[in-house]
C-alpha positions, -999 to +999 in steps of 0.1 A: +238-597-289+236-636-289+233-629-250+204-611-254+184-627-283+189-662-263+170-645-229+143-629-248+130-664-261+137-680-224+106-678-196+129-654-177+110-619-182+123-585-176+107-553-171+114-518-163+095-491-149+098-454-144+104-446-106+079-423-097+040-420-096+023-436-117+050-456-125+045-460-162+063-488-181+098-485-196+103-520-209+090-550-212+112-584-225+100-602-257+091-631-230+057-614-222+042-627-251+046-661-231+009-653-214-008-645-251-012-609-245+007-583-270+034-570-259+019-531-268-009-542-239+016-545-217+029-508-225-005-493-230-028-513-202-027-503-172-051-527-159-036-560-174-015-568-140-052-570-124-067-593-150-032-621-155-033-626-121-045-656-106-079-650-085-061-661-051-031-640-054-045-607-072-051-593-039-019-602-021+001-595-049-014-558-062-005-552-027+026-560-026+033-544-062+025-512-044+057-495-052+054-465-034+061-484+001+089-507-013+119-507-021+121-539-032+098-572-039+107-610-038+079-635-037+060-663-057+026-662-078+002-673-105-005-658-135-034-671-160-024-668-196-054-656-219-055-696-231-065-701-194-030-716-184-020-710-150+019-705-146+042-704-119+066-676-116+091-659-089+096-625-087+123-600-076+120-561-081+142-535-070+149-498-074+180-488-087+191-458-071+220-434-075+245-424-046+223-396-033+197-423-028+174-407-056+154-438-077+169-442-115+139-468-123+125-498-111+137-530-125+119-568-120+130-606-130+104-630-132+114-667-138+087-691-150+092-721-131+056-738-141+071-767-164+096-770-136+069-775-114+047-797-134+072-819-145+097-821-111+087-857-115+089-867-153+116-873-175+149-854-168+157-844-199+129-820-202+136-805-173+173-803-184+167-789-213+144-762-191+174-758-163+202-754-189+188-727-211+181-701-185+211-674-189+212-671-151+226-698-127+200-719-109+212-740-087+202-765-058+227-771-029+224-790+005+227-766+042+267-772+040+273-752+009+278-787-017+259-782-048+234-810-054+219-792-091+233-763-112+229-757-149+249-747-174+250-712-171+275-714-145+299-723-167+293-689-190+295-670-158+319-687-136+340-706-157+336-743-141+319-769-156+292-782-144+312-815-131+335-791-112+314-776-093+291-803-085+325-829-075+352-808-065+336-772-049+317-759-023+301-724-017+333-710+001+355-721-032+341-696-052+324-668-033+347-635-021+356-643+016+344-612+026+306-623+017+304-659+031+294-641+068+264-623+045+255-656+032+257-681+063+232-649+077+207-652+049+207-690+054+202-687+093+171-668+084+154-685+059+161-712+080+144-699+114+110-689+090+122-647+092+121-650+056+106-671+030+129-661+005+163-640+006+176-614-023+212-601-019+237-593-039+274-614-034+312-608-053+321-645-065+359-653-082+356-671-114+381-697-125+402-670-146+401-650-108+379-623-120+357-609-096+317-609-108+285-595-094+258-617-084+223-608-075+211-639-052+175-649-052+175-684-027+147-703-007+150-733+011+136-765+005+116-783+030+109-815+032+068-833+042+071-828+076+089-792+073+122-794+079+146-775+059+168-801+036+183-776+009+183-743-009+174-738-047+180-704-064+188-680-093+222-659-089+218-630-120+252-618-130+244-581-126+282-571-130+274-548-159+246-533-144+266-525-113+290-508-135+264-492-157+247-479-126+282-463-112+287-446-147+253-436-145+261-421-104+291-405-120+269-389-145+244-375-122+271-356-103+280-338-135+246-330-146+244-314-107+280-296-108+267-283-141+239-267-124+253-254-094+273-233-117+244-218-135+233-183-128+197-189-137+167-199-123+155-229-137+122-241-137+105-279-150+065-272-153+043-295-167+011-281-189-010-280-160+013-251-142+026-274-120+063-278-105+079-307-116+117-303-106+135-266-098+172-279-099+197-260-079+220-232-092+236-202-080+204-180-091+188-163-061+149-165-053+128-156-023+124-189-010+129-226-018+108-240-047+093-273-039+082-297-065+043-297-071+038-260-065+019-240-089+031-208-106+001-192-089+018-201-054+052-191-070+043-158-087+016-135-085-019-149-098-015-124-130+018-133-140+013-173-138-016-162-158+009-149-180+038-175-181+007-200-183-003-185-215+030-187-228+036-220-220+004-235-240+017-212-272+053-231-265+037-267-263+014-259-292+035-244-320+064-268-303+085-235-304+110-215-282+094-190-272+116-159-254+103-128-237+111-104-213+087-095-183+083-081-150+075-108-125+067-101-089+069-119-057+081-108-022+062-073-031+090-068-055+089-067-092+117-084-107+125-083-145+137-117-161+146-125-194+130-159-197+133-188-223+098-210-224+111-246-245+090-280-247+105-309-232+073-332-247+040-331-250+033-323-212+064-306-201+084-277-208+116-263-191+116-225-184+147-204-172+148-171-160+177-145-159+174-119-137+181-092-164+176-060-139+213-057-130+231-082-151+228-092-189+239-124-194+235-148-220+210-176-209+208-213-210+180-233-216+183-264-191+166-295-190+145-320-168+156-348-170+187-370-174+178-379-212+173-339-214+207-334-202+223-355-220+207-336-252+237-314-242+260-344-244+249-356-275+245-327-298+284-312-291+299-311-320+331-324-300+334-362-294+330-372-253+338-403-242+344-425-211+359-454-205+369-475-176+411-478-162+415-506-185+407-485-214+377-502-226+349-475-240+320-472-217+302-445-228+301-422-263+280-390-279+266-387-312+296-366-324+320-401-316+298-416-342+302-390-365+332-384-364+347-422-364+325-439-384+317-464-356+279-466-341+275-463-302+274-504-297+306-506-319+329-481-302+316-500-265+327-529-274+365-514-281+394-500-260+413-470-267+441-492-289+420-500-312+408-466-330+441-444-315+471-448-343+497-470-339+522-443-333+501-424-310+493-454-284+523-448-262+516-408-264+479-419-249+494-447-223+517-420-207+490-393-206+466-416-190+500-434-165+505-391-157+469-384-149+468-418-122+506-399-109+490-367-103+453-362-107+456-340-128+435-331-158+455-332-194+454-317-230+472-337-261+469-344-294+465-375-310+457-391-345+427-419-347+417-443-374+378-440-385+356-468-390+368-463-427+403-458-427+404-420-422+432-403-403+413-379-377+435-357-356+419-349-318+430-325-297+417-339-265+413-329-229+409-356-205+405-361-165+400-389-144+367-397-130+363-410-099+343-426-068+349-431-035+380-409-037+392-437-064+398-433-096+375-457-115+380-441-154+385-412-179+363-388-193+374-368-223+365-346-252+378-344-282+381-316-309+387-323-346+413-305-359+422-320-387+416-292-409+435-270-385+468-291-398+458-269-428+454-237-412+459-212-433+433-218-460+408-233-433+413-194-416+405-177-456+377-199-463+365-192-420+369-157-429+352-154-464+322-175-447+317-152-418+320-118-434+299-136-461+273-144-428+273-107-416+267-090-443+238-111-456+215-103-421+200-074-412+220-064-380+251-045-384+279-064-375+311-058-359+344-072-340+370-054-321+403-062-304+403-057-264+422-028-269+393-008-290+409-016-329+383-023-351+385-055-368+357-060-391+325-039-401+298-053-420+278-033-451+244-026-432+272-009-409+289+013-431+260+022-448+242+031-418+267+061-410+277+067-445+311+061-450+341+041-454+355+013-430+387+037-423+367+068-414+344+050-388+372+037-370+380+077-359+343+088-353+329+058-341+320+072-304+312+108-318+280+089-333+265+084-300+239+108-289+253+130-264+228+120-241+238+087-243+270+090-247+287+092-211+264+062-199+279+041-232+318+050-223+310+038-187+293+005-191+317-002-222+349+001-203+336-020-169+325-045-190+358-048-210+375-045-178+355-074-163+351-094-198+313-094-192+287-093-221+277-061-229+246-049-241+228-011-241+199+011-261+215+044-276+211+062-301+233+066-330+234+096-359+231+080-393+244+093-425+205+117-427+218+134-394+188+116-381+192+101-346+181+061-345+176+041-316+196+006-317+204-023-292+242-026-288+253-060-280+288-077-275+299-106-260+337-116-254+356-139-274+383-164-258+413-182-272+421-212-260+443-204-230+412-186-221+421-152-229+395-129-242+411-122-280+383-097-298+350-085-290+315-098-311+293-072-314+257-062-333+241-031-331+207-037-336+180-006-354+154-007-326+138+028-335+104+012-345+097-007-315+110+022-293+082+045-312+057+016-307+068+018-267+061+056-268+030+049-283+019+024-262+027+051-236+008+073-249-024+052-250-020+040-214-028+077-202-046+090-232-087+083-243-080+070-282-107+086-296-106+124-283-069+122-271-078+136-240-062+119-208-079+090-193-100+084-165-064+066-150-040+095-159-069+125-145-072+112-109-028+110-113-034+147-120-051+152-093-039+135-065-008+156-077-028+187-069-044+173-039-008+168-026+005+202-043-026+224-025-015+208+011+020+220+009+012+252-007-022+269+006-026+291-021-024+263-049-062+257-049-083+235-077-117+229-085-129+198-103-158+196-130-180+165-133-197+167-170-224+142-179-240+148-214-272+146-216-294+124-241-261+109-259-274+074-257-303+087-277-279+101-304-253+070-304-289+052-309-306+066-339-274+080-358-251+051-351-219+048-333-196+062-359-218+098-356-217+093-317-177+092-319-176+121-339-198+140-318-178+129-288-147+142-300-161+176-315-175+178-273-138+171-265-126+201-287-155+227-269-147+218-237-107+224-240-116+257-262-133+270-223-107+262-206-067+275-199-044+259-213-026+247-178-060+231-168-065+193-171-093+181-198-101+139-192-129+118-206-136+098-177-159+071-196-187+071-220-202+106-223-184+113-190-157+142-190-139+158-158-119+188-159-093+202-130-094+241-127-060+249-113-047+277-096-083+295-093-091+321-064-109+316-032-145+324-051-159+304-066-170+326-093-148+317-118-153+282-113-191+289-124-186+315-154-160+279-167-189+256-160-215+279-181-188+287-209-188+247-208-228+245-209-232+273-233-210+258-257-217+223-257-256+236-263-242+248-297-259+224-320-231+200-340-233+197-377-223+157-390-229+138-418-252+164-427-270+159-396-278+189-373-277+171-332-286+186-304-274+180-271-267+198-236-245+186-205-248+187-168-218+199-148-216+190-110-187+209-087-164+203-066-144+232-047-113+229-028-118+216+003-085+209+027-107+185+044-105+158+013-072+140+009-081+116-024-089+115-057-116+096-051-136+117-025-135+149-050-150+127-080-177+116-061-185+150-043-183+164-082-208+129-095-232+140-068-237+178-079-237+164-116-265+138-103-283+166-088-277+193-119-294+169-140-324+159-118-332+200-118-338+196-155-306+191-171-288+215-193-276+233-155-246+233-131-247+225-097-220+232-069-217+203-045-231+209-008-231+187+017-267+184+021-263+166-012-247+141+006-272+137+026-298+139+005-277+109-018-281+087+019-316+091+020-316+077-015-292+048-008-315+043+023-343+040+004-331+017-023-318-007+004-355-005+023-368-010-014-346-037-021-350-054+012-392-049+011-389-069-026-374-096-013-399-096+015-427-085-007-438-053+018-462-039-014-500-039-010-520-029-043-551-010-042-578+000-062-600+024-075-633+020-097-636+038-129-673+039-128-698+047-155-709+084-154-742+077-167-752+044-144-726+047-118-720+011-127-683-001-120-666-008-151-631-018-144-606-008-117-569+012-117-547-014-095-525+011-078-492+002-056-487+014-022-459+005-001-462-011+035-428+004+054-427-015+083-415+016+100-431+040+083-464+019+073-485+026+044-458+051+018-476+066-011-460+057-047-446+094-049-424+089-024-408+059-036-415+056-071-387+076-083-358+060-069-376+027-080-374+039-115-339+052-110-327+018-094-344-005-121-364-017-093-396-010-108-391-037-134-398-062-105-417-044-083-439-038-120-446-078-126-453-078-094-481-056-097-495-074-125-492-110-110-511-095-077-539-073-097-544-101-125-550-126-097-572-105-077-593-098-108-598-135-114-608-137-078-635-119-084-645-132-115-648-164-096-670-146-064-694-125-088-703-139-120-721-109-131-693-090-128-671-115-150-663-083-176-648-063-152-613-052-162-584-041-142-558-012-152-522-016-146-494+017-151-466+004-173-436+021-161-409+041-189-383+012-177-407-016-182-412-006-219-375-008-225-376-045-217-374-065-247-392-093-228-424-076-216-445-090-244-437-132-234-435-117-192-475-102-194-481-134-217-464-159-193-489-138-160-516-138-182-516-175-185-510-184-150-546-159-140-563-180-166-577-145-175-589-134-212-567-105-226-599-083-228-604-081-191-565-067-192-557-029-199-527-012-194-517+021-188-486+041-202-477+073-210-468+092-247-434+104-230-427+064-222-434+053-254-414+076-269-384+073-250-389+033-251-385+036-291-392+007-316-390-019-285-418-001-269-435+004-298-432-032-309-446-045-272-475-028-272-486-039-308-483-077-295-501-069-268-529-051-282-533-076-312-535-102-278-565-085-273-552-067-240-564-028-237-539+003-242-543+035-226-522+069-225-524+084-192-521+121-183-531+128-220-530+163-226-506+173-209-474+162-229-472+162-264-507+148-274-494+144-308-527+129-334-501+111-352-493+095-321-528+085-312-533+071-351-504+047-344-513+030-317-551+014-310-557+025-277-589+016-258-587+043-231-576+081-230-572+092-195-585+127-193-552+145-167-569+159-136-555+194-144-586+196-169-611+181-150-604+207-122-608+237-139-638+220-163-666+237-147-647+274-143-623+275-168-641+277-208-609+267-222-607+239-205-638+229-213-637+230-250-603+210-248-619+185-230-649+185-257-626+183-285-609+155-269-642+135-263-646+143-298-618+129-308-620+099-290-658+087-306-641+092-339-615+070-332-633+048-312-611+055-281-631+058-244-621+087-225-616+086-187-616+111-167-595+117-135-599+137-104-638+137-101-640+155-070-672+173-067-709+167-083-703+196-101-671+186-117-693+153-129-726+175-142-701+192-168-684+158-176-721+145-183-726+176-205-699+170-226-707+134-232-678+119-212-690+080-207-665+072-179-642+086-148-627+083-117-618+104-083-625+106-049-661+114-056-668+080-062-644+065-041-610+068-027-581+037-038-591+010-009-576-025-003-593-057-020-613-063+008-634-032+006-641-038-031-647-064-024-672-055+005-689-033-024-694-060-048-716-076-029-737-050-026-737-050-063-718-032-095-734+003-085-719+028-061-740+046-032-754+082-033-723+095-022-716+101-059-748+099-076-785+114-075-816+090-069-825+097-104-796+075-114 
């Protein structure tokens, strides 16, 4: 300790750093603080090495401190202290490595020769004083071997005095004959210039003729004109570090047998996923784990996934955490019980047991050596080594426990000094017996504690060896003191235990190998009901006879092969009820090794069994209506698929049924109505079916049924599908609300041509698709000109699609002209689509599967960007015509969108357009079906001042309450009145009351279609102020409007009398 204290306040600094990437600092000597830095910096910096250095040698030095291409360093530089003082200092760094070659750490000297330096020339008692206090020789000695300088450490190490070895000896008087070659070829070099500087390690013989370790760190001295004169260096005895590190080789090879003997699979992974070390054991994987994989590479992407998220639950609670999953790799899936335990912070160590054909107990394993030895130092016996001469070299915490001694006190004694008196010869002779015959040993021997105490030991001891030499003794050693008093220490053992078992909630049990049962605990007894005598006769007889020949089995091979044992069965308690339980039992040994009784629990499991089932359950089942799920239904019928090719007769018919307006339903009465609506469906649909047919709700208000075993008509596949329609037309009473609703059913018929799942579900979608198109409420059986018909849809959407991107629309427009003046008013911008196959495509041929496709959304701020523009355009070209307004449809799908308000705003500011000179066009169905959003849109947009108009009024449900609720500008007149106006007298006083209507709201009607003169005389008649149609003029590009706009607001005398 002296030792020690004496170095720290010397200018020799030590440090120690970990051996791999990024190196991070160990230890750092108390001499550190020498350059005015804290030591913690040193720990916690990693840039400090960059700023001490001296400006010259930072580069050449961080270079050679590049660890990962060195084994070793030895070389001179400057470091600047944070006062500014430059010192002087010599380096040597190795790696200390064990016998495989593997690095333990990396270890550095530094010697601060600076006042040395400085003062080579002033007074000699300063550098004395210097010289003499360094713990390791440094010496001076001419190119014959005669010392010239050495200081007093020599005498500590070697055992000559300082005279001695300066008068009488010379390098071949004290170093081992078998190194003076090694060091008369480290002097040739330095010598010839091959090396500066020379670091080697050399056996001398000190005066008492022990043999020590030196680590030689020599230069040569040159004199002005470069020739070599002498060598000065530093020899560090490193004899207990050489020893250390052979203990610490000898340890390593334990900590590896111990492995290889494991049957897991033991993984170190770091908190990023990553591999940090997969030690070897007798486990079995796929293929060789390499350090630095990740669990993706290792396992499947969804199980690292999983073991990922187990591992951050481990590191943050700082918990064990244990499970039991199916893992897969090699296209296998492999079950592993698996322990998840934190190392640190970063790291935890996870082992696997492959639990599909063997139950064994499993042992968490560590990373590193300080994990291992978490092993070591937690037994409760006492381990030990020490060295042939018997002095301790190494200890566990139990030694301290145990004796009374610390760790530092019991290395610093031998074997006679804590074994009694009368037991030293009983310890000489076992150790004289192992050196005889290499053979491991048991005895028993009485030591004497730290405080007097009389500790007995039985101890088991071998030799330990390298090199094929014995170099020490490793043992372990069991109290058993209290065994000396071994019957009450066996009451009290058994009074604790049975005390143990009967206070958990297992029931507890133990049984001699040959089936007598020892000891029952209450939870037990009271599980079957009856008395520790009677279970012992019906013990087996309480296994469920299912069970029961499985049980006998794996009980007697395990016995038989004194393996764990562990099983679910089910036992009859004392309620005649059956209950599942867990049945474990592992074997218990004596200590010749001789399994002496069985340890057993049977655990009640019967909850989480019922949980399982559950969980079954739901995996094929649809919670709410407990019909099977979409998963379980195609099972079904790919089993009937498969069941109708090997038997012809075995045909099937599948039912796709979509309800129609359930969105509207969940929407307005809520979601808890909508489930109970769903599930009263569910009921009506299995009351039309048999009872061997297959009822699924595939998803949302989506529910498929399988027909089996039906004849060759399909018949009675269609009276199923209108027993379904009928029934779910039935209106359904909840909550004291009365709802509505219908379905539409598409069908699929056997066909041996389809050989999935798949291709029947969307044969059966597409006659559902096409049911409901027809008007809902309908069946529809599928043909294959549906699936054609579906192509020329998908074809469509993709031209659609592909024309958007490439913006293949044109808009055109038609005048809505004043019937009195013929002056234009305003203009309906109306899309057409330019095919670039097909050319100009009329909106009805398209517009429906843009709806459908929610491409009109786009396609619909499209149109307003182009007519908004346009209309500003010509604004800009005709300033009388600067209140002309233009017309715009507003799809169904457009009024859904909760953004249309701030998307028309955001169009409208970029025309630079008033709102006034902006109407759009909707229709009463749109606005109803759009609901509150739609409602809500329009308001904005009219309070904006933009116009609304209904279009096609008249024909849908022309509701006044609908027309008081919203402030539209415009009624369009539908064309189906203005064609029969001047024939039909109904129609005309329709279209009179409607003018009427409109003047006392204040709404301007329009009226479509205006086809002939005579058509316009009655509209004239009736008062109607405004119009549109073919009689005016057909919808035409821009450029023709804007042809007639030059010619002024008034149309020609195609449409109107002179007199106009």
């Amino acid at each position: 300790m002296k030792k020690h204290l004496l170095a720290e306040d010397l200018p020799v600094l030590f440090y120690v750093l970990q051996p791999s990437p990024p190196y991070s600092p160990v230890y750092f000597s108390e001499a550190f603080k020498l350059f005015g830095y804290p030591l913690e910096d040193w720990y916690r910096d990693s840039e400090i090495w960059g700023r001490v250095l001296h400006p010259e040698d930072r580069a050449r030095v961080l270079e050679k401190r590049n660890f990962s291409r060195r084994r070793e360093l030895n070389f001179q530089y400057r470091i600047v202290s944070k006062s500014g003082r430059v010192h002087y200092v010599k380096e040597n760094g190795l790696f200390l490595q064990n016998e495989d070659g593997g690095k333990l750490c990396w270890l550095s000297i530094i010697v601060d020769f600076t006042e040395w330096l400085e003062k080579n020339t002033q007074e000699n008692n300063i550098y004395r004083e210097l010289f003499d206090n360094i713990n390791d020789i440094v010496y001076i000695s001419d190119l014959n071997g005669k010392w010239t300088e050495v200081n007093a450490a020599v005498e500590k190490i070697l055992g000559y005095s300082r005279e001695e070895i300066l008068s009488k000896l010379k390098t071949e008087d004290i170093v081992a004959p078998e190194y003076l070659g090694l060091i008369a070829k480290k002097l040739r070099e330095k010598i010839e210039g091959k090396a500066s500087s020379t670091v080697y390690e050399i056996e001398c013989i000190t005066k008492s003729g022990e043999r020590v370790t030196l680590e030689l760190n020599s230069s040569i001295v040159r004199n002005e004109s470069g020739k070599p004169y002498a060598t000065w260096g530093v020899a560090c005895d490193i004899t207990e570090r050489k020893k250390l590190a052979e203990s610490l080789k000898e340890s390593e090879r334990e900590i590896k047998a111990l492995f290889s003997a494991l049957p897991e699979l033991v993984l170190i992974v770091n908190k990023e996923g990553k591999l940090v070390k997969a030690p070897s054991t007798r486990a079995k994987f796929h293929r060789k784990l390499k350090p630095g994989e990740t669990l993706e590479k290792i396992f499947s992407g969804d199980d690292a996934r999983f073991l990922m998220l187990r591992i951050s639950e481990c590191l943050e609670k700082k918990a064990v955490k244990k499970l039991r999953a199916g893992l897969h790799h090699e296209n296998k899936e492999i079950w592993y019980e698996i322990y998840i335990s934190p190392i640190n912070k970063e790291m935890v160590v996870m082992t696997l047991r492959d639990v599909t054909e063997e139950h064994q107990a499993m042992i968490a394993l560590k990373e590193s050596e300080e994990r291992y030895r978490d092993l070591f130092e937690n037994a409760n016996d006492i381990i030990y080594t020490h060295d042939l001469q018997g002095n301790y070299i190494s200890c566990n915490k139990a030694s301290e426990i145990i004796t009374g001694y610390s760790k530092e006190e019991i290395r610093s004694l031998s074997f006679v000094d804590v074994v009694a008196p009368e037991y030293v010869e009983v310890a000489r002779e076992q150790f004289r017996k192992k050196l005889r015959t290499g053979e491991s040993s048991s005895y028993e021997v009485d030591i004497i504690s730290k405080d007097g105490r009389r500790i007995s030991l039985e101890l088991r001891t071998r030799l330990i060896y390298k090199d094929g030499k014995p170099i020490g003794v490793q043992g372990i050693g069991r109290d058993i003191t209290e065994r000396k008093k071994i019957e009450k220490a066996l009451r009290e053992s058994e009074e604790r235990y049975r005390q143990l078992a009967e206070s958990i909630v297992h029931q507890v049990w133990t049984a001699f190998p040959d089936g007598r049962i020892e000891f029952l605990n209450k939870n037990l007894l009271d599980y079957f009901g009856c008395s520790f005598e009677n279970v012992i006769d019906f013990w087996v007889s309480k296994v469920h006879p299912e069970d029961k020949l499985g049980f006998l089995r794996k009980t007697l091979r395990c016995v038989r092969a004194c393996l764990p044992f562990e099983m679910e069965v089910r036992l009859l308690g004392k309620d005649d009820n059956y209950r599942w339980h867990l049945i474990r039992a592992v074997p218990g040994y004596n200590l010749k090794g001789e399994v002496v009784r069985w340890y057993g629990t049977n655990t009640d499991i019967h909850n989480q069994k019922e949980a399982e089932a559950k969980l079954r359950y739901f995996a094929s089942h649809d919670i709410l209506t407990k019909l099977l799920n979409r998963t379980e239904f195609i099972n079904k019928l790919r089993a009937s698929i498969s069941a109708a090719r090997s038997e012809p007769s075995a045909k099937f018919a599948v039912l796709f049924i979509d309800l129609d307006r359930f969105k509207f339903i969940n929407d307005n009465f809520g979601h808890e109505v909508g489930n109970e609506f769903l599930q009263v469906i569910a009921e009506r649909i299995i009351s039309c079916v048999r009872p061997h047919d297959i009822v699924a709700r595939f998803g949302g208000d989506e529910f498929t049924v399988l027909l089996n075993s039906i004849s060759s008509s399909s018949a009675d596949v269609i009276r199923v599908a209108e027993r379904i329609i009928g029934s779910l037309s039935e209106p359904v009473v909840i909550q004291s609300y009365k709802i509505f609703a219908s379905a539409s059913v598409g069908i699929r018929l056997f066909d041996p041509s389809l050989r999935t799942p798949e291709e029947y579900l969307r044969d059966a979608d597409i006659a559902m698709y096409q049911a409901k198109k027809k008007g809902r409420a309908g069946y529809e059986i599928f043909s294959h000109q549906m699936r054609t018909q579906i192509a020329k849809f998908l074809h469509l959407e993709n031209d659609l699609r592909t024309s958007l991107e490439r913006r293949d629309f044109i808009l055109f427009y038609q005048p809505i002209v004043s019937l009195l003046s013929g002056e234009i008013a305003g203009f309906e911008a109306l899309l057409r689509w330019e095919h670039p196959l097909l050319g100009i495509v009329s909106p009805k041929e398209f517009i429906d599967v843009a709806e459908e496709t929610g491409l009109i959304v786009p396609m619909g701020y499209w149109v307003f960007r182009q007519a908004f523009h346009q209309l500003r355009t010509w604004h800009e070209m005709f300033p009388n015509c600067s209140d002309l307004f233009v017309s715009v449809n507003l799809s169904p799908n457009q009024l859904k969108d909760p953004n249309l308000y701030f998307k028309i705003v955001e169009i409208l500011n970029e025309s630079g357009l008033t709102p006034s000179c902006l109407n759009i066009e909707t229709t009463e169905k749109a606005i109803l079906e759009g609901q509150d959003v739609a409602s809500r849109s329009l308001l904005d947009l009219r309070a904006l001042g933009i116009g609304i108009s209904t279009d096609d009024f008249g024909t849908g449900y022309s509701s006044l309450n609908y027309l008081s609720q919203f402030p539209f500008r415009f009624l369009k007149l539908d064309l189906s009145f203005t064609k029969r106006i001047e024939s039909d007298r109904k129609s005309r006083a329709i279209v009179e009351a409607i003018l009427m209507i409109g003047r006392n709201l204040d709404i301007k009607i329009i009226a479509e279609g205006i086809e002939t003169r005579e058509q316009l005389e009655v509209l004239r008649e009736c008062g109607c102020e405004l119009g549109q149609g073919y009689l005016f003029l057909e919808p035409v590009p821009a450029e023709k409007i804007t042809e007639i706009l030059r010619r002024g607001r008034t149309l020609g005398p195609k449409a109107f009398p002179t007199s106009f």
